[in-house]
Each structure stands twice: as C-alpha cells, then as structure tokens.
C-alpha positions as CSV (number, residue, x, y, z in Angstrom):
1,X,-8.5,13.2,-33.9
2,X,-8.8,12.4,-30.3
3,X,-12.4,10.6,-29.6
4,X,-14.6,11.0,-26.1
5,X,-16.0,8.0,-24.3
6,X,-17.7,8.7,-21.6
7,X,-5.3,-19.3,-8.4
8,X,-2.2,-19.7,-8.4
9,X,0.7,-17.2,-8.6
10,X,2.9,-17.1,-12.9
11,X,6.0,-19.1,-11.8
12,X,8.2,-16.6,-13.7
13,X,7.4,-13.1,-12.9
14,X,10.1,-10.9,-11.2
15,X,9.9,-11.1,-7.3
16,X,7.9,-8.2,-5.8
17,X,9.4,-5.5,-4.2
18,X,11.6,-2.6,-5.7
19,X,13.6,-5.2,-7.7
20,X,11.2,-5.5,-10.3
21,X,11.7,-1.8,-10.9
22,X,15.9,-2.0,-10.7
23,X,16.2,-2.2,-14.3
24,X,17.2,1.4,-15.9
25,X,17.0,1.6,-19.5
26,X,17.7,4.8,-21.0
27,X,16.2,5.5,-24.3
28,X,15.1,8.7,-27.1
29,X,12.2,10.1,-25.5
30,X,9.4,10.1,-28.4
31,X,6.8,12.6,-29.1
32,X,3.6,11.9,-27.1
33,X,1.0,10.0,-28.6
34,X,-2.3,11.9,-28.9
35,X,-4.6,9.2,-26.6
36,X,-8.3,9.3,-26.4
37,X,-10.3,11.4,-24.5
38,X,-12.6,10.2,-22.0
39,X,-15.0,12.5,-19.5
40,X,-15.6,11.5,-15.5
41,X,-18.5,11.2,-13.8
42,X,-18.6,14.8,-12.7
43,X,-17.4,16.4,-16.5
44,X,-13.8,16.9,-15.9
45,X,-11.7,15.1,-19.0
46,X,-8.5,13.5,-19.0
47,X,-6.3,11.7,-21.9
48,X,-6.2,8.1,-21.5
49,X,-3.1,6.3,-23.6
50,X,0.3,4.4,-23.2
51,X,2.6,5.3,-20.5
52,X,6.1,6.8,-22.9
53,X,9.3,7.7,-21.9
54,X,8.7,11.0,-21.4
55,X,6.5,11.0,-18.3
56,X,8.9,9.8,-15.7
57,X,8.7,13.4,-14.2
58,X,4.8,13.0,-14.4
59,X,4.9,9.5,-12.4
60,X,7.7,11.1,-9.7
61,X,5.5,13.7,-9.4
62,X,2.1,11.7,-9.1
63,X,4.0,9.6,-6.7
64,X,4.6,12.1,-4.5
65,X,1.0,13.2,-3.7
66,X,0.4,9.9,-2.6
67,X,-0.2,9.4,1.2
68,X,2.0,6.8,2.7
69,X,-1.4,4.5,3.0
70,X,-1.5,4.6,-0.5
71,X,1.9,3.6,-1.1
72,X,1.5,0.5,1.0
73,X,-1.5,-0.3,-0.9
74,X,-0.2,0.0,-4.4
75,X,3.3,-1.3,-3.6
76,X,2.6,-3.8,-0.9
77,X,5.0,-2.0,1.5
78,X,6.5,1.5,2.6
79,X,8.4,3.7,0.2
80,X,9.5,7.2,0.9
81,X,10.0,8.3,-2.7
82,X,9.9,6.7,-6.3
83,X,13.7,6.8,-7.3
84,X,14.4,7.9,-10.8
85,X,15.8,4.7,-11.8
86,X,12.3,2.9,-10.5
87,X,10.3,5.7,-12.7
88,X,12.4,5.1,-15.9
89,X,11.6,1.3,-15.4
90,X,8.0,2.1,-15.3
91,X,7.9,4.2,-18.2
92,X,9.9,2.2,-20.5
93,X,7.7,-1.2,-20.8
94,X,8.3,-3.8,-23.2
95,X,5.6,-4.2,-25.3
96,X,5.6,-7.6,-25.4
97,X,5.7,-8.2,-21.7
98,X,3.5,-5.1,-20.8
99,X,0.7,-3.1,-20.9
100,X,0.7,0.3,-18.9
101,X,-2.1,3.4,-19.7
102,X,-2.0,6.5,-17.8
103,X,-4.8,8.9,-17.4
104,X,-3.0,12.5,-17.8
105,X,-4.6,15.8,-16.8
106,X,-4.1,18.0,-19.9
107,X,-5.2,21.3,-18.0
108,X,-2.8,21.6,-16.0
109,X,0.9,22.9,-16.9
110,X,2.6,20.5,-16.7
111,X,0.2,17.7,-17.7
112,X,-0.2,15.6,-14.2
113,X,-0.7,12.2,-14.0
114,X,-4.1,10.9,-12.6
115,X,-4.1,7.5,-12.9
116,X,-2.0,4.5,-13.9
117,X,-3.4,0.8,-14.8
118,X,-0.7,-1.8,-15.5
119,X,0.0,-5.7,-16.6
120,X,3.2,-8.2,-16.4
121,X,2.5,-10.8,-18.9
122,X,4.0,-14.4,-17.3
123,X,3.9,-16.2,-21.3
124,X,4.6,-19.5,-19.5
125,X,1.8,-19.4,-17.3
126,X,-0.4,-17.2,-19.9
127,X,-1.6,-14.9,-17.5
128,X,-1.0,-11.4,-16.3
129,X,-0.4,-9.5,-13.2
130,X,-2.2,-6.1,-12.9
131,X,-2.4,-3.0,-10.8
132,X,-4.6,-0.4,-10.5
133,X,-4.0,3.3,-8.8
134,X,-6.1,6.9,-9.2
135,X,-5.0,9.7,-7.1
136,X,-7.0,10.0,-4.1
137,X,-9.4,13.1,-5.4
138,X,-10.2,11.2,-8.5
139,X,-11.5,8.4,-7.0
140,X,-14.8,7.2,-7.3
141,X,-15.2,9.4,-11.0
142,X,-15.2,5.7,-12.8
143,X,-11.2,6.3,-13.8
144,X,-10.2,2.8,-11.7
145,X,-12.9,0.8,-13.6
146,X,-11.9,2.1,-17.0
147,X,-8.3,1.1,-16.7
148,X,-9.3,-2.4,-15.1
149,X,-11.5,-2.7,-18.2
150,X,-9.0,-1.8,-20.3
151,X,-6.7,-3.9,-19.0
152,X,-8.8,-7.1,-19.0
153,X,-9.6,-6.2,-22.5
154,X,-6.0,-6.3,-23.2
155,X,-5.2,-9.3,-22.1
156,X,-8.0,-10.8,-24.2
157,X,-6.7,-9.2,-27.3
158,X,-3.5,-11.3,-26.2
159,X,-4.9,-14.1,-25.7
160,X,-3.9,-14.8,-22.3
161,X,-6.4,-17.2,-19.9
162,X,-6.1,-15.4,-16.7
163,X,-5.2,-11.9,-15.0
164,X,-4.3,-11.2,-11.4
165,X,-3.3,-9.0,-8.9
166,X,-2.5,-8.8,-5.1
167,X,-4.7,-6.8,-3.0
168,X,-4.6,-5.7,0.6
169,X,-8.4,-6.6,2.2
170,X,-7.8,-3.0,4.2
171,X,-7.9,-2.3,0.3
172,X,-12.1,-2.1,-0.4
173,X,-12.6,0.1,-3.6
174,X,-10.5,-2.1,-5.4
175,X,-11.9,-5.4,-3.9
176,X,-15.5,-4.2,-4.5
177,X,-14.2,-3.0,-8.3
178,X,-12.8,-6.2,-9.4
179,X,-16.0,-8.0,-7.3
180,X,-18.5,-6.6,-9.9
181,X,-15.8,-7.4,-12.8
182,X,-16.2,-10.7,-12.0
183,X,-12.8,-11.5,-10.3
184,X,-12.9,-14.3,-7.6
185,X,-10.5,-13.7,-4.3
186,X,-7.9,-16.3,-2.5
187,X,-7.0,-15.0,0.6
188,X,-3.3,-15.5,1.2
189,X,-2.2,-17.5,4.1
190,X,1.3,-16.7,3.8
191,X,0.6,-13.2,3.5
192,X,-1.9,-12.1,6.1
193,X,-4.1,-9.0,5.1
194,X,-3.3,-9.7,1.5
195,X,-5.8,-11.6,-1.4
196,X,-4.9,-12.8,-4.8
197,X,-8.0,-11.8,-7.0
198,X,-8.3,-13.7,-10.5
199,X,-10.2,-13.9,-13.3
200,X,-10.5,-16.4,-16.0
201,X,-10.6,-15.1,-19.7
C-alpha cells in the first residue's frame, strides 16, 4: 500500500548534448510500479517512483509544456522537441549507472508527468551527475527539494563521495535549492553563465 510523506568534472561520463540521449533501446514495457505518495505544500498529491518504460509518452508530453527558457535551463541549450529515440533513452536507465524518479499526476487521464530528478553514476570517479526539473506551475510546492533529496540520498546508499550538476546562474531556484542542501558552486570559466555545484558525501 502506497504511504504519504508530506570540483572537478567524472572523466568518463558521456559528452553533454543530445548524444548522451542517442542510445535507443527498445524493451517489454512492464507494469507500473505502485510508488509512494507524497502531498505539496498546497494539498495536491502526486506519485513519486522510478521512471519505466512505459512513460516515454508522459516525458514527450511533459517536455512539450516546457517554455523554451526552460529547455535551455535543463538541457544547457535549445531544443525544439524531445525526439522519441531521446525519450526511450531517458526512460530506459540502467540501474547500475542510474537513478531517475518521476513525480506523476495520477488525476489526470492520462497520468502527466510533473517532475523528473535524475543521476549518471561516473564509478571511476565515484560521483554522480544530477538534474533536477518541475514543471513551471509546480514550482515552489517543495517537489524540486524532494527529488534533490532523494537523489543525494541515493547516491549515499551507493556509496558514492560526491554528486554534481551544471547549472545556469540565470538559473536561481535551483542555485538557492542546492545552497541550503549544502552544495558549494565553481563558476565555469570555460562556460560563461554556467556553475558546477558539488557536494561531498
């Protein structure tokens, strides 16, 4: 039964960019998993588990509300649509590699997609990359600081030393979020506009 809860770059990940995405695996699609419950700020509730196969029309769809601004800052740079090679990628993670949680909106027909919190585990550097993204009019409910939590608890259970993540400075909630979580910032000199935040584990 579902419960209610209220610096320096890994030398091995794949290069940002679309490429990362490129890799189209096509598999069963498995029942969904039931997830845990968790309530917003304001009362609404959403379903919080893994990201599955079956949710690439969830995370096309979810991609599509997004204003361009919010592509930039979740991508790093301009993309018209999510193609559905990219949105089979990102729903088919390796386990071992990667950690992705959605946050689904059950009351809606079809369930949509709310939020999405993500890691790339480099094992020779022992760290992960993260990113963080809630649609726009479910920001500031608590739903970005849940996943980062979540995340960051996730790579302790693995045992990793250190999670980061790239981050536009035009970016605040996100830099202000991962301020109070502790994260420290590098601003990137061969990347203006962009910081590497970290946190040791």
């Amino acid at each position: 039964m579902p419960t209610t809860d209220t610096i320096q770059p890994p030398s091995r990940l794949p290069p940002r960019g679309p490429g990362r995405f490129a890799r189209p695996q096509l598999l069963a699609v498995p029942a969904p998993s039931k997830g845990e419950r968790v309530r917003t700020h304001d009362g609404h509730e959403l379903t919080l588990r893994s990201i599955e196969p079956g949710d690439v029309a969830a995370l096309q769809r979810a991609f599509a509300r997004l204003s361009p601004e919010e592509i930039r800052r979740r991508f790093l740079h301009a993309m018209a649509e999510m193609p559905p090679s990219m949105a089979q990628r990102l729903t088919r993670i390796d386990p071992e590699l990667e950690t992705a949680l959605v946050l689904m909106d059950e009351t809606q027909r079809p369930a949509e997609m709310r939020g999405v919190g993500r890691i790339f585990v480099d094992v020779a550097a022992n760290s992960a990359e993260f990113s963080v993204l809630v649609e726009h009019d479910w920001t500031r409910k608590g739903l970005g600081a849940l996943l980062m939590q979540r995340l960051v608890d996730d790579c302790r259970r693995r045992g990793l030393s250190e999670v980061w993540g790239y981050v536009l400075y035009e970016n605040r909630p996100m830099l202000e979020l991962c301020r109070e979580l502790g994260f420290t910032r590098r601003m990137m000199s061969e990347e203006p506009g962009t910081a590497q935040l970290s946190l040791l584990l």
